[in-house]
VOGU-235156 format. One line per 5 residues: number of its first residue (from 1); for each residue x, y, z of C-alpha. Coordinates in steps of 0.05 Angstrom, whole numbers, plus 5000, padded with zeros to 4 digits. Layout:
BEGIN
NUM) X:Y:Z; ...
This chain:
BEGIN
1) 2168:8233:5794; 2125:8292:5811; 2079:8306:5750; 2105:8385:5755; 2168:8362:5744
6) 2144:8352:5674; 2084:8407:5664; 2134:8464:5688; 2180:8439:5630; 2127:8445:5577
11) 2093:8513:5603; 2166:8549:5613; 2193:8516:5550; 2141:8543:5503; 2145:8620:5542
16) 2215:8624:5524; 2199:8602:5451; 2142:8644:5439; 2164:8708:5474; 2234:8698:5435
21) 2209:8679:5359; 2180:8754:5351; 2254:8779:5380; 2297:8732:5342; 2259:8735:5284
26) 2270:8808:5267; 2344:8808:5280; 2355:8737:5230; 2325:8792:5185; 2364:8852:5190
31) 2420:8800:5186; 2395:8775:5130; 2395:8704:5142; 2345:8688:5090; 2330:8616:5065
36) 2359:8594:5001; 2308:8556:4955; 2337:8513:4898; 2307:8530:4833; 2297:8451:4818
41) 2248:8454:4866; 2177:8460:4870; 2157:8527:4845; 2113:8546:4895; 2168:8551:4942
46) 2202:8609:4904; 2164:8660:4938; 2194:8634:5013; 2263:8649:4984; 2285:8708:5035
51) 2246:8672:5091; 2291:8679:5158; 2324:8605:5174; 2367:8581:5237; 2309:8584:5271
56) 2321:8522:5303; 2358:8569:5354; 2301:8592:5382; 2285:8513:5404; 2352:8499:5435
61) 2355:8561:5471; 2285:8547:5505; 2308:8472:5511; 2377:8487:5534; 2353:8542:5584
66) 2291:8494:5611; 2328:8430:5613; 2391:8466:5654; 2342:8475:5713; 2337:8397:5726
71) 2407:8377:5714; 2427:8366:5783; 2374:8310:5798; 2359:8284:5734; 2428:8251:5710
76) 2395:8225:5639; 2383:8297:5620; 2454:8312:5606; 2469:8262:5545; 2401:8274:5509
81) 2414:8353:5516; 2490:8341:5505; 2470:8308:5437; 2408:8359:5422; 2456:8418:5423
86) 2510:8382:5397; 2481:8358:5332; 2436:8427:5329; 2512:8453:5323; 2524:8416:5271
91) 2470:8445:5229; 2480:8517:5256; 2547:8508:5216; 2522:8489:5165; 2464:8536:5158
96) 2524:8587:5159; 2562:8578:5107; 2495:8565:5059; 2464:8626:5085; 2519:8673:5109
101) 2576:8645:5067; 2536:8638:5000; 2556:8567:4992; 2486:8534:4982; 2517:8458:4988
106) 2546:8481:5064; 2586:8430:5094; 2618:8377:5058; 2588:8307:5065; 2647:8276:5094
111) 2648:8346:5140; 2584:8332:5166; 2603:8258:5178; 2663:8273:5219; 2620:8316:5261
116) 2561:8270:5272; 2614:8212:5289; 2646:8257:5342; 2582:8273:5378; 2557:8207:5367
121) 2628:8181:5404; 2606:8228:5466; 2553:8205:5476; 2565:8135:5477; 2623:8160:5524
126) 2581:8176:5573; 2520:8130:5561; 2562:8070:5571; 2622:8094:5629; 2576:8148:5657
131) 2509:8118:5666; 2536:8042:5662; 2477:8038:5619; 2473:7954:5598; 2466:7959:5519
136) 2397:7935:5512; 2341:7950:5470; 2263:7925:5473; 2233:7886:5426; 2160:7920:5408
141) 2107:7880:5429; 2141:7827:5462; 2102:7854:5538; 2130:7921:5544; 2193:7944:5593
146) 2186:7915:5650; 2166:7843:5628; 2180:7852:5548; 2242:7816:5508; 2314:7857:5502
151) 2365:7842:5451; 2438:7851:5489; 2484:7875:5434; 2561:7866:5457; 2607:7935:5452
156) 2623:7909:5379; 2566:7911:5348; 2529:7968:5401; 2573:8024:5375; 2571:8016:5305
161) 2486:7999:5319; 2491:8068:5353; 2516:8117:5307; 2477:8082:5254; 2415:8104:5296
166) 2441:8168:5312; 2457:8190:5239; 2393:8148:5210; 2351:8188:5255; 2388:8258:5245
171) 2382:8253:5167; 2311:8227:5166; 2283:8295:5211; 2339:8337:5159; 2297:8311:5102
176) 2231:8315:5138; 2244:8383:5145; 2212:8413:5074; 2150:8438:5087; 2122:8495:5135
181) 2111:8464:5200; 2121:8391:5181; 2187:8369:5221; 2167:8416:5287; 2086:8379:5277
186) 2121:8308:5274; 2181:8314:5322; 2122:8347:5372; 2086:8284:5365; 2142:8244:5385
191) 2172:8290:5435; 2099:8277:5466; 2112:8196:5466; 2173:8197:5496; 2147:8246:5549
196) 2093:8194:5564; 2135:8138:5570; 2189:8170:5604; 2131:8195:5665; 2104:8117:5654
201) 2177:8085:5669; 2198:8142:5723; 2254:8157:5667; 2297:8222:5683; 2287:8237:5617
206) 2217:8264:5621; 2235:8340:5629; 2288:8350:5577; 2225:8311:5533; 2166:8361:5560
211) 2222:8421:5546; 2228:8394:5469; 2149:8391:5462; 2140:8462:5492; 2189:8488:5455
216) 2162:8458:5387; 2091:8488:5407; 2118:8563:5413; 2155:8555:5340; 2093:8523:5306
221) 2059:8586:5316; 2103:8622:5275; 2129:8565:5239; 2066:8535:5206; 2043:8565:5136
226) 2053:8612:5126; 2117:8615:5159; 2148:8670:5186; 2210:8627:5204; 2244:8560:5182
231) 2282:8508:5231; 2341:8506:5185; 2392:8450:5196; 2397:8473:5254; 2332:8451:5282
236) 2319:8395:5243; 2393:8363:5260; 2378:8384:5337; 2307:8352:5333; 2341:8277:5302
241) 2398:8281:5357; 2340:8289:5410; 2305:8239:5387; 2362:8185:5374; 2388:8199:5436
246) 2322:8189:5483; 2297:8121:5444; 2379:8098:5465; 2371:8121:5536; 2302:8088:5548
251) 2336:8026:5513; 2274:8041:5460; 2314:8051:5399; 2275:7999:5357; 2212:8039:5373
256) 2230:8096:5330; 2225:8054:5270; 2142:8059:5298; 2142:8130:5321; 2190:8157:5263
261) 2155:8122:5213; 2147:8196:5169; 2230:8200:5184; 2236:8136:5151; 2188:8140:5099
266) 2225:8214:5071; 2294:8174:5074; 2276:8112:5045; 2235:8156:4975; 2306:8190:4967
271) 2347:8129:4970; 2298:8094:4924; 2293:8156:4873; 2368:8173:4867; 2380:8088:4863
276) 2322:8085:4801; 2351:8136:4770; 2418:8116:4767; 2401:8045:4751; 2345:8070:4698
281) 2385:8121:4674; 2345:8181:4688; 2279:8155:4699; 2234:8174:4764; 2191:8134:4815
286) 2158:8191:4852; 2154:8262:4816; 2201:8291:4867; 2237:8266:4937; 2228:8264:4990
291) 2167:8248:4985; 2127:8299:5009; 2146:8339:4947; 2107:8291:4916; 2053:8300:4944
296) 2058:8372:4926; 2073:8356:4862; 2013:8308:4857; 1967:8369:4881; 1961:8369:4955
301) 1972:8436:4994; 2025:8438:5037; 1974:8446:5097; 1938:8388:5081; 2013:8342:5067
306) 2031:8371:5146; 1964:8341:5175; 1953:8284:5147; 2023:8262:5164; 2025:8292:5228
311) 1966:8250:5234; 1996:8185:5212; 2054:8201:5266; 1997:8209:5320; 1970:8143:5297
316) 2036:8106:5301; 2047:8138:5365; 1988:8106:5390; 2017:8034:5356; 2080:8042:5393
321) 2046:8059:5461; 2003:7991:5451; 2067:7956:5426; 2092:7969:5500
């Protein structure tokens, strides 16, 4: 693989973001799609009320557009943009009806779950007739790909293994997604590790990953605080698709357990808050969830809750390059 074939990606991914956020942004305006902001949450997020969302449009346009230019010869491009766009569909939808449509819940649970399990059946459509992909998955630090352990799962147990990846991973970037810059810092991070193993394995995957990075660099300018525009579901469901997707197709899904370790950490604090409370009866672990509202809550900036776990990504990044 010719290292251009993943530097072009990154440099014409981040153009198109950065030359569209100051066009895009504007018109989310004048249509007045304006973030909602719950009252029960912290109060220094009041003042973003108004804030255009769906900006997550902005990244699957530039991904979409960049990624369509290697289609031809790189056949493991199609399922990880297939599910990027399909999930970041998902959230468009419901970033619709909470912004446009006034109904702040959006889609219905069971609405979003018939949705997820459609894409998710797609995908493993064409992952296992398609590519003939063997479903596999490495074992972290058992001697990396070519020499490391697999665990075989038979179709039984692979599908059901596979949406639960797929939706673990969408949710855990939709809750990640609270704080200016924080989901487009993290998923960057790990857009970056997959981009580096992907070159490292001669992976097809590797310019569909350098398009998600560049396009995550052109947002974060205007996306960090104080931001000018939010992700929305849109974004953040895009960014868990792309990343469920690429740890299946490099047979690495195990691995985002090291490299999501902020996507699992934000799910876990709201299933452990909303099971305390129920059992305690309205008593509280962490003063909000997920947890980096309680962070906030504890006194931290929201600058300062974005580095340091941007940095903590960027450390188990490094952990899960050493684990290979």
């Amino acid at each position: 693989m010719d290292y251009f074939d993943t530097v072009i990606p990154v440099l014409l991914s981040f153009s198109i973001s950065i030359i569209l956020c100051p066009v895009v942004i504007p018109f989310l305006k004048r249509l007045k799609f304006g973030q909602y902001v719950r009252e029960d949450g912290p109060r220094s997020h009041l003042k973003k009320a108004g804030t255009p969302t769906m900006g997550g449009l902005i990244i699957l346009i530039s991904v979409a557009a960049t990624s369509s230019l290697y289609l031809r010869d790189y056949p493991e491009i199609l399922p990880i943009l297939f599910s990027t766009v399909g999930f970041g569909l998902i959230g468009f939808l419901d970033d619709y009806i909470k912004v446009v449509m006034r109904r702040s819940l959006g889609l219905r649970a069971w609405q979003k779950l018939v949705l997820q399990f459609g894409v998710t059946v797609i995908f493993a459509y064409y992952y296992t007739e398609q590519l003939h992909y063997e479903m596999q998955m490495l074992i972290p630090f058992t001697g990396g790909i070519a020499t490391g352990r697999y665990i075989s799962l038979p179709i039984g147990l692979f599908l059901p293994f596979l949406f639960f990846v797929m939706v673990g991973t969408v949710n855990g970037t939709n809750f990640t997604d609270g704080l200016d810059g924080l989901a487009s810092s993290v998923t960057l991070l790990v857009a970056v590790f997959f981009t580096v193993v992907a070159i490292g394995t001669g992976s097809t995957a590797a310019p569909v990953c350098a398009a998600v990075a560049g396009a995550l660099m052109g947002f974060l300018v205007f996306n960090v605080y104080p931001a000018s525009v939010f992700m929305g579901d849109t974004g953040s469901l895009a960014l868990g698709g792309f990343v469920a997707s690429t740890a299946l197709l490099l047979k690495m899904p195990l691995y985002i357990l090291i490299v999501g370790a902020i996507y699992l950490i934000e799910v876990l604090s709201v299933i452990l808050q909303v099971g305390y409370f129920k059992i305690t009866h309205g008593k509280r672990i962490f003063k909000m969830a997920p947890i980096h509202h309680h962070f906030e809550q504890s006194g931290w900036s929201e600058t300062k809750v974005v580095a340091v776990f941007s940095i903590v990504t960027a450390l188990f990044c490094l952990i899960a390059l050493a684990a290979l």
